[in-house]
MMTF fields as JSON, N, C-alpha, C and O atoms, coordinates in Angstrom:
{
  "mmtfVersion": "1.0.0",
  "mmtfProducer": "UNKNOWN",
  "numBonds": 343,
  "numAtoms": 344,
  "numGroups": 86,
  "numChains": 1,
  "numModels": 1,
  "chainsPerModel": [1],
  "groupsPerChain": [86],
  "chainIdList": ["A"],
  "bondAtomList": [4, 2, 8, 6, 12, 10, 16, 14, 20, 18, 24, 22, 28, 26, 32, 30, 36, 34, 40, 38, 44, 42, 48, 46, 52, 50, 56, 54, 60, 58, 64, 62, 68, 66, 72, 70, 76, 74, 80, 78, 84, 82, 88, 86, 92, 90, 96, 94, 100, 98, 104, 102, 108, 106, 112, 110, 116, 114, 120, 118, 124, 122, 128, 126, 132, 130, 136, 134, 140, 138, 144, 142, 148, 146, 152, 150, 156, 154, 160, 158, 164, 162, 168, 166, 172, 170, 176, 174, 180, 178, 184, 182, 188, 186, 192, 190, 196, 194, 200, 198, 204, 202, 208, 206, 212, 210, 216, 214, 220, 218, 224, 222, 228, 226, 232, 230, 236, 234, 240, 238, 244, 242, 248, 246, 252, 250, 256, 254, 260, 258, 264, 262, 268, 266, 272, 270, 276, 274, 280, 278, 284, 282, 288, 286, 292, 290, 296, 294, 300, 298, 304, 302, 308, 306, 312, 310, 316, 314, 320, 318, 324, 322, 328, 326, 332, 330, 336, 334, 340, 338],
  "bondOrderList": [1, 1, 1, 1, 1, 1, 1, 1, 1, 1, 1, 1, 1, 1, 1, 1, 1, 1, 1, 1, 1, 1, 1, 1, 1, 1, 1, 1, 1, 1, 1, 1, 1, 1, 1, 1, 1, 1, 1, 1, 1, 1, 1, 1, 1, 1, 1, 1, 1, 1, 1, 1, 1, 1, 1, 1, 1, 1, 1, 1, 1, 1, 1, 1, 1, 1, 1, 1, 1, 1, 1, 1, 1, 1, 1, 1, 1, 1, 1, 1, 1, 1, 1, 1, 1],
  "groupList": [{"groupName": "UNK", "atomNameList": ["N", "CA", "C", "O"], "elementList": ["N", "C", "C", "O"], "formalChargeList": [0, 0, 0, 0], "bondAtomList": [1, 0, 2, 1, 3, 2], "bondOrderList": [1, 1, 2], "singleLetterCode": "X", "chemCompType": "L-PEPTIDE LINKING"}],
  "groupTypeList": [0, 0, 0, 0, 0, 0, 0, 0, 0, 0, 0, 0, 0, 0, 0, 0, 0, 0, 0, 0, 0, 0, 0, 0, 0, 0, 0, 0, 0, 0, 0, 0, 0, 0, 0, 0, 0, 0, 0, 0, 0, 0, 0, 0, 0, 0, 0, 0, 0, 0, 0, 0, 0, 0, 0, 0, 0, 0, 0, 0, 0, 0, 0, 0, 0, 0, 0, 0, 0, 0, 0, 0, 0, 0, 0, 0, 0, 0, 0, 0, 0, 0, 0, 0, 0, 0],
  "groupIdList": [1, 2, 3, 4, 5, 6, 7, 8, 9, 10, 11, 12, 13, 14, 15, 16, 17, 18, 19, 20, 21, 22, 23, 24, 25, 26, 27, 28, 29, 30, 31, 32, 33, 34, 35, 36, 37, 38, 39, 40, 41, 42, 43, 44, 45, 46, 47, 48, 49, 50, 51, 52, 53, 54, 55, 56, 57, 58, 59, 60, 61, 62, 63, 64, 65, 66, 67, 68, 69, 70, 71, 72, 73, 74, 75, 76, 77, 78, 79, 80, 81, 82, 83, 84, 85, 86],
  "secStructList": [7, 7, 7, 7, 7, 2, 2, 2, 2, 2, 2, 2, 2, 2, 2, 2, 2, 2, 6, 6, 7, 6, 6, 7, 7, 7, 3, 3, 3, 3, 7, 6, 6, 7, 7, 3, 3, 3, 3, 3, 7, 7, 6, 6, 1, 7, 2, 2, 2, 2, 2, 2, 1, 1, 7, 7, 7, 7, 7, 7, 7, 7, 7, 6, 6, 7, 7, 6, 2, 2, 2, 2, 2, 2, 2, 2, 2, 2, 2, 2, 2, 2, 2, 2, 2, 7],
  "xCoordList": [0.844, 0.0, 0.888, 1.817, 0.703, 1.452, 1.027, -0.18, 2.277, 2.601, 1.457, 1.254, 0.947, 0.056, 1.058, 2.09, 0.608, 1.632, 0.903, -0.224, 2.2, 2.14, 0.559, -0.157, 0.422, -0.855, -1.752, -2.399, -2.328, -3.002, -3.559, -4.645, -2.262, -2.352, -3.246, -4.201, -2.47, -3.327, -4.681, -5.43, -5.086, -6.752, -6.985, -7.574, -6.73, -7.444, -7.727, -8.887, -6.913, -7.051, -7.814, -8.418, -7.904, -8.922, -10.421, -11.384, -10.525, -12.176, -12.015, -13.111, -11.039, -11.647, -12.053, -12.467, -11.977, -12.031, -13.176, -14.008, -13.746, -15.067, -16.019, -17.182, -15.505, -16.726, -16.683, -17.448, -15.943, -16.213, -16.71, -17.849, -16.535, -17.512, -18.219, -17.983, -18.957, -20.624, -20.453, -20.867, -19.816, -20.136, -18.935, -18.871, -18.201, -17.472, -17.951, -18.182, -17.966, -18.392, -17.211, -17.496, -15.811, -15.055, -13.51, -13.571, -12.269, -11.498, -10.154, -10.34, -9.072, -8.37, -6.984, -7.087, -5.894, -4.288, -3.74, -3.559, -3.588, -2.948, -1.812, -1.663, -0.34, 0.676, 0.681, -0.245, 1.973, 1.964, 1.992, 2.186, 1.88, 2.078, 1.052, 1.085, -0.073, -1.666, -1.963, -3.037, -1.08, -0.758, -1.407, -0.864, -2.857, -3.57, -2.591, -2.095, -2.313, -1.742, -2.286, -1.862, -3.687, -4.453, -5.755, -5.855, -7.077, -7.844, -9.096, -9.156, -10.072, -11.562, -12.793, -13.534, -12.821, -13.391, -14.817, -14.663, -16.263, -17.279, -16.551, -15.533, -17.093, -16.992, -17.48, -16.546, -18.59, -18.657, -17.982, -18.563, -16.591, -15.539, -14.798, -14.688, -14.178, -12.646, -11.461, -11.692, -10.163, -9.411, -8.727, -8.393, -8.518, -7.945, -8.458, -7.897, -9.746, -10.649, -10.215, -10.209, -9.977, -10.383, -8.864, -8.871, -7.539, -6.524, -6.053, -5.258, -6.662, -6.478, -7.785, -7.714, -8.709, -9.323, -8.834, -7.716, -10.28, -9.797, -9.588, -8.942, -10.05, -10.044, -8.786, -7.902, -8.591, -7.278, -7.363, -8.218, -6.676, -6.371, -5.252, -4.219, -5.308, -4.647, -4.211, -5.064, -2.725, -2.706, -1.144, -0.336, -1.239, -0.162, 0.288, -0.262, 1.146, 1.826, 2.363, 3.3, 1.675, 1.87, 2.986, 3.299, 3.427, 4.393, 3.555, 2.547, 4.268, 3.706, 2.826, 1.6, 3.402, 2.892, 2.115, 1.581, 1.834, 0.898, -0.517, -0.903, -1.064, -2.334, -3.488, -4.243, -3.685, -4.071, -6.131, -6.886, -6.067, -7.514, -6.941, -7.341, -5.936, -4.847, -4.167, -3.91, -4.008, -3.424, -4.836, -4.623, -6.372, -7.309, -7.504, -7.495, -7.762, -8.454, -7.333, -7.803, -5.834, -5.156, -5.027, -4.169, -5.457, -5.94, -6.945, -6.864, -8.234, -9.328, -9.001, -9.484, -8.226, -7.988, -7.406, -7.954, -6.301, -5.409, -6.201, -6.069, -7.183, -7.777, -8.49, -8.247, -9.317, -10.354, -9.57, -9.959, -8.336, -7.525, -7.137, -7.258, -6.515, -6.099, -7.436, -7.316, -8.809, -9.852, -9.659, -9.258, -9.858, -9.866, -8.929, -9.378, -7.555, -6.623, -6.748, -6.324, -7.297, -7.527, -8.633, -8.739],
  "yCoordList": [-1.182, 0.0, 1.244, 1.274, 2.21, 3.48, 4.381, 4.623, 5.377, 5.857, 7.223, 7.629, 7.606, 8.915, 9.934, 10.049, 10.791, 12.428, 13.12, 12.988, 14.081, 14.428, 15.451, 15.586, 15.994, 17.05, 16.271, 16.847, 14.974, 13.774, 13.441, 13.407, 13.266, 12.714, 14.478, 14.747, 14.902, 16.67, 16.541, 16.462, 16.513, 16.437, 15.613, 16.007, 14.192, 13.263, 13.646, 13.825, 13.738, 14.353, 14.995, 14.926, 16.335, 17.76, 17.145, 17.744, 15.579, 15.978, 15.126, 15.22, 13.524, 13.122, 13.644, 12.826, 15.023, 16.081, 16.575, 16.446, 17.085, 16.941, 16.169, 16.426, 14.936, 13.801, 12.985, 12.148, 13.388, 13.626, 14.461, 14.216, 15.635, 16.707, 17.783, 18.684, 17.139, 18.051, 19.517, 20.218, 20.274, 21.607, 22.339, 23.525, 21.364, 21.983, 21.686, 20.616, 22.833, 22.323, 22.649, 22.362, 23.349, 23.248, 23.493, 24.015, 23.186, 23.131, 23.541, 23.043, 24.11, 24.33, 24.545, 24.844, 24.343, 24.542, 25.585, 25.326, 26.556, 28.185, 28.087, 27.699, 28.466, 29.158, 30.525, 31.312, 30.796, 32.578, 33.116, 34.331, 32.64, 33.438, 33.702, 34.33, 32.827, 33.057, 31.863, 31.784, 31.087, 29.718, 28.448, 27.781, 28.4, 27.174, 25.74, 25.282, 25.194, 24.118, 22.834, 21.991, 22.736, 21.483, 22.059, 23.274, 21.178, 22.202, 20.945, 20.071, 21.241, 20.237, 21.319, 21.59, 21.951, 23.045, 22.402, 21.449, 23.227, 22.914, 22.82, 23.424, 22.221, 22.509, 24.101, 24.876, 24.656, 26.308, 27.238, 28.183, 26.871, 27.616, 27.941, 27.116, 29.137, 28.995, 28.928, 29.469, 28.043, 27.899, 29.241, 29.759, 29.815, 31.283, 32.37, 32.963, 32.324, 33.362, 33.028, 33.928, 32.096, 31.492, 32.051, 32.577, 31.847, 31.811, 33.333, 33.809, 34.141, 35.611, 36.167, 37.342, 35.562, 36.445, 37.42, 37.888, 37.584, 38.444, 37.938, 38.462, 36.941, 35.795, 35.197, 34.892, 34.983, 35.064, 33.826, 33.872, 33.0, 31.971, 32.262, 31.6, 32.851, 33.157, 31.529, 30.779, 31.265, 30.017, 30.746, 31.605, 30.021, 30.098, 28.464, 27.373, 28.751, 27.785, 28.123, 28.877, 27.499, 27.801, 26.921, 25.933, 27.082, 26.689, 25.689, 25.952, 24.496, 23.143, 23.903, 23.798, 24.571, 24.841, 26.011, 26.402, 26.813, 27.563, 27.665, 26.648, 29.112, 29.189, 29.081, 30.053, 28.429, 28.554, 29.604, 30.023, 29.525, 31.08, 31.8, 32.226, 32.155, 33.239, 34.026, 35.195, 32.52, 32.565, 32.537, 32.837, 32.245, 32.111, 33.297, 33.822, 34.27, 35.73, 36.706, 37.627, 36.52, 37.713, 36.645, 37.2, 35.75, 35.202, 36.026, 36.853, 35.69, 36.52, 37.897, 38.191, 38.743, 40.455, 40.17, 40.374, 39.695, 39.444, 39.72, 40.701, 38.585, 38.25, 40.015, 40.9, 40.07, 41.351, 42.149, 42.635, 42.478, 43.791, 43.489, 44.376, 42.048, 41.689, 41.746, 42.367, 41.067, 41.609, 43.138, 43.584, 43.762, 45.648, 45.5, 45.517, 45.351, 45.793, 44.945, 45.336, 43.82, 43.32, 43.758, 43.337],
  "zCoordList": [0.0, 0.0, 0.0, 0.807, -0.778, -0.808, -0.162, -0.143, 0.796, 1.839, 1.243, 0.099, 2.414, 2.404, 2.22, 2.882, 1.106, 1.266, 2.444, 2.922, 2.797, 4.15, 4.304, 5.296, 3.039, 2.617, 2.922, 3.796, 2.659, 2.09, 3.909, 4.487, 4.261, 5.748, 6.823, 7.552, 6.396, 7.347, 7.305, 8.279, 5.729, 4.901, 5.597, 6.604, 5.542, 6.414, 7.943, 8.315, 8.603, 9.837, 10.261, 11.331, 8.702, 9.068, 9.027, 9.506, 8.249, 7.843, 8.598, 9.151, 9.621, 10.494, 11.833, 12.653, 12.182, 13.384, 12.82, 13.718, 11.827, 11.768, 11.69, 12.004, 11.168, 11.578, 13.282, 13.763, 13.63, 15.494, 15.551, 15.948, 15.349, 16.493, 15.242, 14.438, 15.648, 14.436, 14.663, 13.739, 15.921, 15.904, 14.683, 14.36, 14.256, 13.289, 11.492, 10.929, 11.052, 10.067, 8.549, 7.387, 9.051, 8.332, 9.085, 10.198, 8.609, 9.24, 8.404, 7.294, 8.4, 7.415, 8.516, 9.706, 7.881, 8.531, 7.311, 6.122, 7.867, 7.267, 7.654, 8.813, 6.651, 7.631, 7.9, 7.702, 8.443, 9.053, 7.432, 7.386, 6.439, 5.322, 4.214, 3.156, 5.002, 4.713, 3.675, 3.078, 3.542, 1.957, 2.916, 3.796, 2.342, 2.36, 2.866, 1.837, 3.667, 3.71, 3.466, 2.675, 4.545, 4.325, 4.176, 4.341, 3.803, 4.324, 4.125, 3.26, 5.312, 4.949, 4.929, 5.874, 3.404, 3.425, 2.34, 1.575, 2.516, 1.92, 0.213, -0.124, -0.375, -2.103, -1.996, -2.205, -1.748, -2.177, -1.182, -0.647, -0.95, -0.128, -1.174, -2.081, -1.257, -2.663, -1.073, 0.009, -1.47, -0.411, -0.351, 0.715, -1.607, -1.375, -0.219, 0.703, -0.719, -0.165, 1.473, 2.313, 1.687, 3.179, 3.904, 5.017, 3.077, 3.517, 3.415, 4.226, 2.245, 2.439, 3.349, 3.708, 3.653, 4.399, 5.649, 5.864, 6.527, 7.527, 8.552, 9.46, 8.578, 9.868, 10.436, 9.636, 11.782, 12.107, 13.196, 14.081, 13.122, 14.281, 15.725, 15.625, 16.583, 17.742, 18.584, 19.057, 18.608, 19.406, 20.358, 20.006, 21.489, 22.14, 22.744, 22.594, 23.247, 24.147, 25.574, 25.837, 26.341, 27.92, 28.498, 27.833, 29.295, 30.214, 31.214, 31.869, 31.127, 32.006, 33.121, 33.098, 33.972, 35.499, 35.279, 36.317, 34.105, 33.422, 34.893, 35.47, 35.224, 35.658, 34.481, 34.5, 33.801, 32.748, 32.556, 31.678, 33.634, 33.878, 33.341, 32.257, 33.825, 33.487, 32.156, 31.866, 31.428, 30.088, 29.295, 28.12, 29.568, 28.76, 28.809, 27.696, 30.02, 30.256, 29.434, 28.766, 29.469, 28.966, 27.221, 26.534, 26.681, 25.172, 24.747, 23.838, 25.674, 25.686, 25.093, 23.999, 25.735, 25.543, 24.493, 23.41, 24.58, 23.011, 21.801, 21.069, 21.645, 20.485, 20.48, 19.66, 21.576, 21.07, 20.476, 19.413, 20.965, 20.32, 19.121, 18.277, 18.664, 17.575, 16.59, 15.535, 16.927, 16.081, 15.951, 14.876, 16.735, 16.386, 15.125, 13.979, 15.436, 14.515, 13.338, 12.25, 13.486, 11.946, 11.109, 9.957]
}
């Protein structure tokens, strides 16, 4: 059987995370440079549109011993300001 490309393997991933959890109904992996990587997007999505849009994914990484209330409430502010400025 021939080896999944690594794109091949993401896609799979993206649409098996939506067929677990129904509240998602599309899912896509962007880099910082806005270039579509994977994506489990409707057929009437264009992947462009999605990857130049305005929409912005905010992720961090906390530290093991993290208060993590802490890191959600100052995420929380993050994002609002980062919406303003986007």
């Amino acid at each position: 059987m021939a080896r999944k490309s690594k794109t091949e393997e993401l896609n799979t991933l993206l649409k098996d995370l939506e067929a677990t959890t129904p509240d998602i109904e599309a899912s896509a992996i962007v880099s910082v440079d806005g270039l579509m990587i994977a994506s489990a997007l409707p057929q009437d999505v264009e992947e462009d549109r999605v990857a130049a849009g305005e929409n912005a994914a905010l992720t961090s990484h906390a530290r093991k011993d993290a208060k993590l209330g802490l890191v959600f409430l100052d995420m929380k502010r993050a994002a609002g300001e980062l919406a303003e400025a986007i």
